[in-house]
C-alpha positions in Angstrom: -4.6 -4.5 14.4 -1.7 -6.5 16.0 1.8 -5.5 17.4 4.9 -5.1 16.0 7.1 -7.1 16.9 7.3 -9.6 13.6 9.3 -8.5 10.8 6.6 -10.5 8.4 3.5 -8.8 9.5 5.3 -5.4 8.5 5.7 -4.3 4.9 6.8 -1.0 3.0 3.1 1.1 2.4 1.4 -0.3 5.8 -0.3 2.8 8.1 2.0 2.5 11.5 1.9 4.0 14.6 5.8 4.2 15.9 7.4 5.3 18.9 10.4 7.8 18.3 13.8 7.8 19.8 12.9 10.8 21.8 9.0 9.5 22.6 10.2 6.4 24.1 10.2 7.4 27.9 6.4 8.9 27.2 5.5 6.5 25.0 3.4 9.4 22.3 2.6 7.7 19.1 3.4 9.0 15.6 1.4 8.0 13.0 2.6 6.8 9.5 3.7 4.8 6.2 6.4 2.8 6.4 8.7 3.2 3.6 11.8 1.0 4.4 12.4 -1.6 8.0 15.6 -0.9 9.2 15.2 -3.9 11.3 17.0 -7.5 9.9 15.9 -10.0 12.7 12.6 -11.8 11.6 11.1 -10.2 15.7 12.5 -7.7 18.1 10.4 -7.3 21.6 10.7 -3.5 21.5 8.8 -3.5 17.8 10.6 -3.2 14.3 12.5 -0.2 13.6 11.2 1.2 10.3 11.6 4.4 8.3 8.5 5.9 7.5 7.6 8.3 3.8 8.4 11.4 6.1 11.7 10.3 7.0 11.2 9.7 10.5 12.2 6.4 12.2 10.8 4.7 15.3 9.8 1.0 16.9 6.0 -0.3 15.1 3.6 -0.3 18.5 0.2 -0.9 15.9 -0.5 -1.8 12.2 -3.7 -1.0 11.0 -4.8 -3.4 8.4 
């Protein structure tokens, strides 16, 4: 399991755990697939912003392999 911060180590059909817009001051994690990354710049320190199959998007915190 590592971070995610690097736009290689994420990839459409990975399980995530992502922090939402409106999670980010308590930090609760949602768990999904990703299904698109919405983020172009190969790292970002806050995690890549992806869209997951449910339609929700948030900031990777974990991949699980």
């Amino acid at each position: 399991m590592n971070n995610g911060t690097e736009r290689a180590s994420v990839k459409p059909g990975l399980e995530v755990d992502i922090v939402l817009k409106q999670d980010q001051r308590t930090g609760k994690l949602t768990r999904g697939i990703v299904k698109d990354l919405l983020t172009n710049s190969p790292t970002h320190p806050h995690g890549i912003k992806v869209r997951l199959t449910d339609g929700q998007v948030g900031r990777v915190k974990h991949i699980y392999s």
